[in-house]
C-alpha positions as a Markdown table, in Angstrom:
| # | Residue | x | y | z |
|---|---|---|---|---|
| 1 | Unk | -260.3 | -103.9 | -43.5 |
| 2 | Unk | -258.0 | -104.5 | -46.6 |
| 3 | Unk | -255.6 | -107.0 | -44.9 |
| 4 | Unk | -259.1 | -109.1 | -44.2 |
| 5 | Unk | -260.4 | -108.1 | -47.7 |
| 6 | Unk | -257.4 | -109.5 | -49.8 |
| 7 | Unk | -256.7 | -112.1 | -47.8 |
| 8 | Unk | -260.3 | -113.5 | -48.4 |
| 9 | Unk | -260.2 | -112.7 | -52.0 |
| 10 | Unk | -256.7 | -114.9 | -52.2 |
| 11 | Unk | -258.5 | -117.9 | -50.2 |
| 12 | Unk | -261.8 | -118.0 | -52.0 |
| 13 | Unk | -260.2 | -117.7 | -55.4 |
| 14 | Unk | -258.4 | -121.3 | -54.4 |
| 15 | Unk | -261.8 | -122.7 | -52.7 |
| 16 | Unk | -263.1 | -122.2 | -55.6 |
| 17 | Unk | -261.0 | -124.4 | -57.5 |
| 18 | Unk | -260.6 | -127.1 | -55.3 |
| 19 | Unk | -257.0 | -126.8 | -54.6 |
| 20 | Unk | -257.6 | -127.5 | -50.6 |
| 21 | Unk | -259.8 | -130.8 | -51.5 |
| 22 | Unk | -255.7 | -132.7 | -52.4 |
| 23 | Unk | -253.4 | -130.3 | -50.2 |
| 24 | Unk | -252.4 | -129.7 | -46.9 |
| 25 | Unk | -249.4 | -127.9 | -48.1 |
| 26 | Unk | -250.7 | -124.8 | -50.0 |
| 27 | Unk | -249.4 | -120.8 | -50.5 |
| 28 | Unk | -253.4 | -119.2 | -49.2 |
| 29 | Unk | -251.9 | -115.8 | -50.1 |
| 30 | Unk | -248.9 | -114.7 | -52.2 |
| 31 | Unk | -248.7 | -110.6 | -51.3 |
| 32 | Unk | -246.4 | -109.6 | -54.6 |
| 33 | Unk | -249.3 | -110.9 | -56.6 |
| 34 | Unk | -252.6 | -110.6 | -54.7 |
| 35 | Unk | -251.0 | -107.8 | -52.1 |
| 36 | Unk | -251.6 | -103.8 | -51.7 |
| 37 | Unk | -249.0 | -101.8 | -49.7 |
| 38 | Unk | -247.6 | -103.5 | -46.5 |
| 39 | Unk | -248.8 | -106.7 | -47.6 |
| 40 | Unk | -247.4 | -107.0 | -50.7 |
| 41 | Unk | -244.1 | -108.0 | -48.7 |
| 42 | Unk | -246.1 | -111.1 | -47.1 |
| 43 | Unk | -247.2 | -114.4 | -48.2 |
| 44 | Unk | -248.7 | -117.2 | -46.0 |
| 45 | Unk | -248.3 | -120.7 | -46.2 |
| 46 | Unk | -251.0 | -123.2 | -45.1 |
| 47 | Unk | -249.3 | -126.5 | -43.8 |
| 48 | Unk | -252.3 | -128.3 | -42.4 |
| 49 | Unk | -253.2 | -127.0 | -39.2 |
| 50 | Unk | -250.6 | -124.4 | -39.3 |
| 51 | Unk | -250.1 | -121.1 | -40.9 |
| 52 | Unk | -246.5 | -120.3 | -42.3 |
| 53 | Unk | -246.3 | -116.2 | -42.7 |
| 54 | Unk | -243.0 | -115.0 | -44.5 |
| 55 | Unk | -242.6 | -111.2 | -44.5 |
| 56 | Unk | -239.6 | -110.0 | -47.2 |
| 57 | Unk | -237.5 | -107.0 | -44.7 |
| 58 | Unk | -236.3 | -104.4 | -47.9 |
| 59 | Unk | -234.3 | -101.6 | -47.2 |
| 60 | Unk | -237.1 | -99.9 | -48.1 |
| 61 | Unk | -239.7 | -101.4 | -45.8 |
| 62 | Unk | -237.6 | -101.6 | -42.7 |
| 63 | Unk | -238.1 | -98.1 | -41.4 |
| 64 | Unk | -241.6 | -98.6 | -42.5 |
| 65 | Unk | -244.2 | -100.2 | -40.4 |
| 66 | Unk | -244.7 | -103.6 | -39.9 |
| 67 | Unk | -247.9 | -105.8 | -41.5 |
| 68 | Unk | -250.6 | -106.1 | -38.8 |
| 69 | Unk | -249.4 | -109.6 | -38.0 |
| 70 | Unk | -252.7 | -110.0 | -35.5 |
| 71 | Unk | -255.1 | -109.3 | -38.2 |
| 72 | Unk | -253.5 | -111.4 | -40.1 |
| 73 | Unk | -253.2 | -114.3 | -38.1 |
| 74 | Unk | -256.8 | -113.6 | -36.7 |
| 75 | Unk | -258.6 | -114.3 | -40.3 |
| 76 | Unk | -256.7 | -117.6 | -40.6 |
| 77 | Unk | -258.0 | -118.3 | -37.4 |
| 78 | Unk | -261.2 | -117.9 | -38.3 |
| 79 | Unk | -261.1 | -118.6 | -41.7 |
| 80 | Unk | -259.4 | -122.1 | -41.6 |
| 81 | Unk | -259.5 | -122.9 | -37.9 |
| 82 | Unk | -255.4 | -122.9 | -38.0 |
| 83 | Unk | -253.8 | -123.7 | -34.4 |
| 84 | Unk | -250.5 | -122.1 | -35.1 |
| 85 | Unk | -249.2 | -119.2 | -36.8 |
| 86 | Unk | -245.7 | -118.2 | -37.5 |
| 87 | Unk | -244.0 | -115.4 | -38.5 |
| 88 | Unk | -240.5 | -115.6 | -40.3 |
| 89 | Unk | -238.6 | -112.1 | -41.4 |
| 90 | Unk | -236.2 | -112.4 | -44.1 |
| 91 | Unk | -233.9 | -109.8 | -44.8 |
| 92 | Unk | -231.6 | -109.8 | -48.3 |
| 93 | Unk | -229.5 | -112.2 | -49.2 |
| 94 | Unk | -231.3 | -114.6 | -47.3 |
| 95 | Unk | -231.1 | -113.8 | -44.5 |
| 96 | Unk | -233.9 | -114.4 | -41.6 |
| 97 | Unk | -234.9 | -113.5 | -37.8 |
| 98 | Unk | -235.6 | -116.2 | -36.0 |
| 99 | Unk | -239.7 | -117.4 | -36.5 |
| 100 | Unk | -241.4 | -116.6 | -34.1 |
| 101 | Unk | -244.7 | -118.1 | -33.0 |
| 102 | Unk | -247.3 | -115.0 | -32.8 |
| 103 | Unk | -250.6 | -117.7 | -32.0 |
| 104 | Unk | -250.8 | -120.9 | -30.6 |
| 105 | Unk | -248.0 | -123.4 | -29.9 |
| 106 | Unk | -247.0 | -124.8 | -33.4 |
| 107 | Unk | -244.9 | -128.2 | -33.5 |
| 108 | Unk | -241.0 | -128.0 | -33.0 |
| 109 | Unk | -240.4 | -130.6 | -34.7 |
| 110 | Unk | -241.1 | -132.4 | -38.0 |
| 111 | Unk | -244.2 | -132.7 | -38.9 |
| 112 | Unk | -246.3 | -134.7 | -42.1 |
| 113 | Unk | -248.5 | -132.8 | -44.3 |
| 114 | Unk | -250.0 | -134.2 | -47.8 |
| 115 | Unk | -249.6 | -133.0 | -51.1 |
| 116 | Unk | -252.0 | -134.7 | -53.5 |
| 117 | Unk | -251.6 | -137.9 | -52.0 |
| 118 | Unk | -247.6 | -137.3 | -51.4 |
| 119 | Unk | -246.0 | -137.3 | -48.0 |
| 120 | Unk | -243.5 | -134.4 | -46.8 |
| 121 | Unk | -242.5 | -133.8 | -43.4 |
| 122 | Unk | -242.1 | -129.9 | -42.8 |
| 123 | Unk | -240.8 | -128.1 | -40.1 |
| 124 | Unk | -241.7 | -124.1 | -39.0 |
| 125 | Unk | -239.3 | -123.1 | -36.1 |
| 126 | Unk | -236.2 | -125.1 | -36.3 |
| 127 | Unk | -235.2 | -124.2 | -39.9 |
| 128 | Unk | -234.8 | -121.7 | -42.1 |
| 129 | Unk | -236.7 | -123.0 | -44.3 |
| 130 | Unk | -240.5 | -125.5 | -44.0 |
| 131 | Unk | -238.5 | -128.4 | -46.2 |
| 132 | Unk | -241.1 | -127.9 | -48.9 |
| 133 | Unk | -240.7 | -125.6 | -51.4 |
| 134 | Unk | -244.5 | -124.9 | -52.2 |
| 135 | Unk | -243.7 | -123.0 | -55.9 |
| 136 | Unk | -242.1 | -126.8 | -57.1 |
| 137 | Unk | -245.8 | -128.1 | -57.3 |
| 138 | Unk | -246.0 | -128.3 | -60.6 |
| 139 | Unk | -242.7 | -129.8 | -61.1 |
| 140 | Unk | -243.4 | -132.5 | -58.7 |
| 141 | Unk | -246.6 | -133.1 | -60.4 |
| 142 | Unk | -244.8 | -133.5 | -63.9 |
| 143 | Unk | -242.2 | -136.2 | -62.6 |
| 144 | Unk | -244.8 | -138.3 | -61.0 |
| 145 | Unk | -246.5 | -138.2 | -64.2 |
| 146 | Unk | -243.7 | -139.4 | -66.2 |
| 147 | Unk | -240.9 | -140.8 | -64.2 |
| 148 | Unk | -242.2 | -144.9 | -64.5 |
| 149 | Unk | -239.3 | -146.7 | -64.7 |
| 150 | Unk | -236.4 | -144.3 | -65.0 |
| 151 | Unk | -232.9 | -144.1 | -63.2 |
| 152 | Unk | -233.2 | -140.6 | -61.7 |
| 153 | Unk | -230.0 | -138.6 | -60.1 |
| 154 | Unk | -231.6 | -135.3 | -58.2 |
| 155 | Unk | -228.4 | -132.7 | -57.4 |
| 156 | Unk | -228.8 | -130.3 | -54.6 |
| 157 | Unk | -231.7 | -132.8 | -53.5 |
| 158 | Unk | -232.5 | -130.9 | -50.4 |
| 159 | Unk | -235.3 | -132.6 | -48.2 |
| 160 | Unk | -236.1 | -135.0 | -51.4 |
| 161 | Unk | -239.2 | -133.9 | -52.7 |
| 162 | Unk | -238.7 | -134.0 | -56.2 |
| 163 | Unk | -236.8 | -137.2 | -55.5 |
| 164 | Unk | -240.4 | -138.6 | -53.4 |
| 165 | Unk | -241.8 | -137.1 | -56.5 |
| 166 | Unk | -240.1 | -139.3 | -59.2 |
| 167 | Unk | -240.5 | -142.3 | -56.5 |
| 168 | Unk | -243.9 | -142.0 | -56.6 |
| 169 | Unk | -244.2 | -141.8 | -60.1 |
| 170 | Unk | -242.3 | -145.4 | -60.5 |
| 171 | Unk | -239.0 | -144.7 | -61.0 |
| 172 | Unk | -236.8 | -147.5 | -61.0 |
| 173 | Unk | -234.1 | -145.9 | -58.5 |
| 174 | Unk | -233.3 | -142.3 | -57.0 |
| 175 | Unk | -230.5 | -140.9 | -56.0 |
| 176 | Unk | -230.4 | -137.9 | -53.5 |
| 177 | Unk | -227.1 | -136.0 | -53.4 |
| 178 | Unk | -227.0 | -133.2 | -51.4 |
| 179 | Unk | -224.0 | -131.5 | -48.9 |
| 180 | Unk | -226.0 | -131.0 | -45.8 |
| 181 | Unk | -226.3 | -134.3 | -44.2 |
| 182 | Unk | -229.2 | -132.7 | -42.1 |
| 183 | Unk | -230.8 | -132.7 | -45.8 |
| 184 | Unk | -230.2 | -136.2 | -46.6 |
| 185 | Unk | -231.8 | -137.9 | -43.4 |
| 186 | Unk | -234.8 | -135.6 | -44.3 |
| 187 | Unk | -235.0 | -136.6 | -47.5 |
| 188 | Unk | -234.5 | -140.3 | -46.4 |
| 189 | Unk | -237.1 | -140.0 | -43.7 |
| 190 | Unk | -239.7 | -138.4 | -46.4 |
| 191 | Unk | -238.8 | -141.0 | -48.4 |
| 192 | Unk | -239.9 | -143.8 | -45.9 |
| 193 | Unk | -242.9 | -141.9 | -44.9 |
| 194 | Unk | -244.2 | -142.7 | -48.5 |
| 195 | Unk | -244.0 | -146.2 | -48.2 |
| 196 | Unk | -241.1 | -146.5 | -50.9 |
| 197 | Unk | -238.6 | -149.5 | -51.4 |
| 198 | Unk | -235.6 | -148.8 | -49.2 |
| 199 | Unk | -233.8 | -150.5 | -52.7 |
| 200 | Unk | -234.7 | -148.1 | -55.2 |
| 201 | Unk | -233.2 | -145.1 | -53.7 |
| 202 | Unk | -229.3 | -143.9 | -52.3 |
| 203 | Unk | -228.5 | -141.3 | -50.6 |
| 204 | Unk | -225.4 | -139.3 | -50.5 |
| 205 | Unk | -223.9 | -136.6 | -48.9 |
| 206 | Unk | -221.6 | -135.1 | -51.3 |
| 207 | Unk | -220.5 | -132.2 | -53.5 |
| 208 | Unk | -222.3 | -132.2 | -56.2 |
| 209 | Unk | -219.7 | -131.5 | -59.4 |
| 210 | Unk | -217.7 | -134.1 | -57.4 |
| 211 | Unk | -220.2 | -136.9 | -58.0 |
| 212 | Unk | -220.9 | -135.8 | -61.3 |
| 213 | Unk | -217.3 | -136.5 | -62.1 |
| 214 | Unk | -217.2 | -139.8 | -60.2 |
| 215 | Unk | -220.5 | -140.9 | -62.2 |
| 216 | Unk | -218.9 | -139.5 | -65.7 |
| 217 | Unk | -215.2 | -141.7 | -64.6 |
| 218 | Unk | -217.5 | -144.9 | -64.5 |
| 219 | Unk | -219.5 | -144.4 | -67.6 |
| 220 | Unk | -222.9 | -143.8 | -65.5 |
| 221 | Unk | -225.7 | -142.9 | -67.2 |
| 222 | Unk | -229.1 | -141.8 | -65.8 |
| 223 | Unk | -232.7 | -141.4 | -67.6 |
| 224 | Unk | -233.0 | -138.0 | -65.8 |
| 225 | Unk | -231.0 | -135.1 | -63.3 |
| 226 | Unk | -232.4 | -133.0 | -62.2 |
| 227 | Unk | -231.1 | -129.6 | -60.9 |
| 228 | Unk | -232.2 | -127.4 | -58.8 |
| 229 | Unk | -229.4 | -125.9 | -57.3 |
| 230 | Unk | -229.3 | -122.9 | -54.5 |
| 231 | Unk | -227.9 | -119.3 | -55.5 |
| 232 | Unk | -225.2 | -119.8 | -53.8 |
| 233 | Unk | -223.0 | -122.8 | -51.7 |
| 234 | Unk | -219.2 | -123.9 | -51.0 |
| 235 | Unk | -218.3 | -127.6 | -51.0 |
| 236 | Unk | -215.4 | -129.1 | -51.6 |
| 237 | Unk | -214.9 | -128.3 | -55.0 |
| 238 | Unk | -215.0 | -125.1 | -54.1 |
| 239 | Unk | -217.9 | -122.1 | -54.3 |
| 240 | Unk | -220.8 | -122.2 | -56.4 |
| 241 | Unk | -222.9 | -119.4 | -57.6 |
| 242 | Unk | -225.8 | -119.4 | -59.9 |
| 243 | Unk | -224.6 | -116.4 | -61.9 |
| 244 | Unk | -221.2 | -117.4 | -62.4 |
| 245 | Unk | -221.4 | -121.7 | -62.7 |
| 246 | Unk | -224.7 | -122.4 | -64.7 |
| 247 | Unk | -223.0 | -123.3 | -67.5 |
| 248 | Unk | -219.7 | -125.7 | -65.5 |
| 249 | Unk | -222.9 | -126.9 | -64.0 |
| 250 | Unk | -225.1 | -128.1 | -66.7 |
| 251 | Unk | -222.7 | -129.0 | -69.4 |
| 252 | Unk | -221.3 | -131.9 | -66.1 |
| 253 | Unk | -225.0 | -133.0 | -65.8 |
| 254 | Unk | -225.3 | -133.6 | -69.6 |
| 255 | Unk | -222.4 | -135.9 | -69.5 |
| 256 | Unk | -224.5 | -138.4 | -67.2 |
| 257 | Unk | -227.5 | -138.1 | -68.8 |
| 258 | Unk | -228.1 | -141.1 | -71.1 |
| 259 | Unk | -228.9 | -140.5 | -75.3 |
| 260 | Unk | -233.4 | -139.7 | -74.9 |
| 261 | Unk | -233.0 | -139.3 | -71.6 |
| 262 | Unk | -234.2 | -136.1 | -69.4 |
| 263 | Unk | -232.7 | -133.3 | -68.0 |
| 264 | Unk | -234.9 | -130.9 | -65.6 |
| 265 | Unk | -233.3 | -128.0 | -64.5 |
| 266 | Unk | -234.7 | -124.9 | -62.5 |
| 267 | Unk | -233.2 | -121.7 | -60.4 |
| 268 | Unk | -235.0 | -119.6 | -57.7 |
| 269 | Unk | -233.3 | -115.9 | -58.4 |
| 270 | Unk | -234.6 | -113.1 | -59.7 |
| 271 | Unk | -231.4 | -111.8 | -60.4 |
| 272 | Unk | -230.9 | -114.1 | -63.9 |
| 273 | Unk | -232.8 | -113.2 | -66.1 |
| 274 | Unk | -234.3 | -116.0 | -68.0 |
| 275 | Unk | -232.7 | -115.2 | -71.1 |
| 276 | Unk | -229.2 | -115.3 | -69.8 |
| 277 | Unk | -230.3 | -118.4 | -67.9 |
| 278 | Unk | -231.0 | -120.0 | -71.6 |
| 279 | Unk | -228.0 | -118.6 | -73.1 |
| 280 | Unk | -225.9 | -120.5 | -70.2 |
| 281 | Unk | -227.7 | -124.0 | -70.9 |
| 282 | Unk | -227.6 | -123.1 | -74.8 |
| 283 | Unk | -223.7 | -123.0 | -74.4 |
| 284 | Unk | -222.9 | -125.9 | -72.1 |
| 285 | Unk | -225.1 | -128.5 | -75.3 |
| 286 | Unk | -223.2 | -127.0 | -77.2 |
| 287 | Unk | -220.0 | -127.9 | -75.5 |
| 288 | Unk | -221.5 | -130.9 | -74.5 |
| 289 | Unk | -222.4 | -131.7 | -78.2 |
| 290 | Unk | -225.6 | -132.2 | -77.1 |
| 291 | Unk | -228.7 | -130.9 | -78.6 |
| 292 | Unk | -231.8 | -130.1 | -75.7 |
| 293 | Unk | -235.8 | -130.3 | -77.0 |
| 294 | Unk | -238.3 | -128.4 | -74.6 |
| 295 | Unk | -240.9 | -130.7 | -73.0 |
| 296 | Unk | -241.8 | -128.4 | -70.6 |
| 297 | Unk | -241.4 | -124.9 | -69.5 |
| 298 | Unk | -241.1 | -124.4 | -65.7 |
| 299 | Unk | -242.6 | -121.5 | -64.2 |
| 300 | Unk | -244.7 | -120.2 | -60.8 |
| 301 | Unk | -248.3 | -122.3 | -60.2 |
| 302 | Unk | -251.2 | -120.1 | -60.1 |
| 303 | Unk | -251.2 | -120.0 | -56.4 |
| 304 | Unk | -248.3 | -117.8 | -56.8 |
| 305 | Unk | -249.8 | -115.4 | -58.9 |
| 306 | Unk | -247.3 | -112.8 | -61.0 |
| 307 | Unk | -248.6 | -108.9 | -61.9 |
| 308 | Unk | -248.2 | -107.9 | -65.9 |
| 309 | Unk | -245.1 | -105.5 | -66.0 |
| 310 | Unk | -243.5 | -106.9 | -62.9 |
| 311 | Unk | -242.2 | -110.6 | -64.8 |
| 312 | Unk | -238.7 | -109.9 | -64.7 |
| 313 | Unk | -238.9 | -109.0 | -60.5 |
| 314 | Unk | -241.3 | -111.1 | -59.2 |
| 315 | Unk | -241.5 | -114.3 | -61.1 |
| 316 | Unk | -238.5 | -115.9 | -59.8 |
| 317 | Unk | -239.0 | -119.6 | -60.6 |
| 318 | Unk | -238.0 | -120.6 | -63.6 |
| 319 | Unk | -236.6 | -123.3 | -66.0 |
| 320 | Unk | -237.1 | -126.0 | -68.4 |
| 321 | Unk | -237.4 | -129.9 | -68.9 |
| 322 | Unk | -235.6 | -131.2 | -71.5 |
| 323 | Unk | -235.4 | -134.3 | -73.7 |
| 324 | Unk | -231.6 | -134.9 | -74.7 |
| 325 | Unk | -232.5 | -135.6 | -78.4 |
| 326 | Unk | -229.1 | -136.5 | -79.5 |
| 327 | Unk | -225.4 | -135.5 | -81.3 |
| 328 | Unk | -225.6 | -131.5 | -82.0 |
| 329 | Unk | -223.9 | -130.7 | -85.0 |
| 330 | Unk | -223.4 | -127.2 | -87.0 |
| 331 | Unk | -226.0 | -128.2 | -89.1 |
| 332 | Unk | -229.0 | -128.7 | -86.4 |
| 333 | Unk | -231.2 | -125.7 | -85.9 |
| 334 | Unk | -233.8 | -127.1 | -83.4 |
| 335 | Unk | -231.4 | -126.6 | -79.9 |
| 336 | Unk | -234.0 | -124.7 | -78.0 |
């Protein structure tokens, strides 16, 4: 009975603080941090009526046995009265099987879920991934909090939730660039869903470094960019990787970033450590001239709970929004 056991113990621990009263979109059990054997390889993903269950394929685990999907899926069932669940396998590098519906007949297409009082259209067995990254709750959180009237660029903007995010917090205009145009209609259509002004937001499909330069040609200046940029992609400026670009990457973005304005920047990878992650942005202000102030530190939300020793493996998420104080010069000591 441990499947049933921990997965209970996940599920009342967030009844109990009210994080289902504003959400529709919620991780009910994150296995690295809440897990024992088998199912510390597993986390599941509430998207209203529907239960999302991700199961990480190691090396190690492959010739192992599998998690009892049933038991699983029959405590969400009774639990939360789900009418779908799905299984997705991922393999390294990203990789994933095809999901694969193991109860009920979940929706093929896109479908709307709310996220304290947001709108996101999600999507379980068409794509390789939902369209909602649940671990960015606390980022999108912060930017409706404190976008009001700012000119916001969001690179690698994906489905647009950080971009809905800053919408909904008043933003003055968005712009979405992202290369998949697949992408970009989803983050238009999640855009519309929220009932904001067709006129306060563009969408481009584009390379991102090759807008960056376009914007930095005409002297554009936003209040905030935000990156949030995959581990890896090719466009047509060429490859990009997070271990080898963070710093091409971030010094660009600080070039379009106006004098006080914001720059939020986060990466999904376990394999950058957050100190070399620093040292990157540290070295693109400085050859940007540019000196960065911490406003906020970007981590995992409590519903993707980490274990004390296991930091550098399992708490992938991380990063850092910044208020571009100003000129850096030799003498300044405060760069972050």
């Amino acid at each position: 009975m441990m499947v049933e056991a921990e997965c209970k113990r996940a599920l009342m621990w967030r009844k109990e603080r009210g994080l289902f009263r504003s959400n529709e979109a919620l991780r009910v059990f994150h296995g690295p941090g809440e897990g024992s054997g088998l199912m510390r390889d597993v986390a599941v993903d509430c998207f209203g009526v529907h239960c999302y269950v991700t199961y990480w394929m190691s090396d190690k685990n492959r010739i192992r046995k599998e998690p009892d999907f049933g038991r699983i899926s029959r405590f969400y069932i009774d639990s939360l009265g789900v009418n779908s669940v799905v299984v997705v396998r991922r393999a390294g590098a990203g990789q994933m099987l095809k999901p694969e519906a193991v109860f009920g007949t979940p929706p093929l297409a896109n479908f709307e879920v709310h996220e304290e009082g947001a709108k996101f259209l999600v999507n379980l067995m068409e794509t390789q991934h939902t369209g909602l990254f649940l671990d960015h709750v606390s980022l999108r959180k912060w930017l409706r909090q404190r976008s009001r009237d700012w000119d916001v660029l969001n690179t690698f903007s994906y489905t647009g939730s950080l971009s809905v995010a800053a919408g909904l917090g008043g933003a003055s205009h968005v712009t979405s660039v992202d290369l998949s145009k697949n992408a970009v209609n989803w983050a238009r259509e999640n855009w519309k869903i929220n009932g904001l002004p067709e006129a306060s937001s563009t969408f481009v499909v584009g390379d991102v470094f090759d807008w960056l330069g376009r914007y930095k040609k005409r002297a554009k200046k936003f209040d905030c960019v935000i990156l949030d940029p995959p581990s890896f992609s090719r466009g047509e400026s060429g490859a990009f990787s997070t271990m080898r670009d963070l710093v091409r990457l971030h010094k660009m973005a600080l070039e379009v970033v106006s004098d006080g304005g914001v720059l939020v920047t986060s990466i999904n990878s376990a394999n950058i450590s957050r100190q070399k992650y620093k040292s990157d942005i540290l070295l693109a202000a400085k050859q940007a001239g540019i000196r960065l102030e911490i406003l906020a530190h970007i981590n995992l939300p409590e519903t993707f709970p980490v274990l004390l020793g296991e930091e550098s493996r399992a708490a992938y998420l991380k990063g850092w929004c910044f208020h571009v104080g100003g000129r850096f010069s030799a003498e300044s000591h405060d760069i972050f």
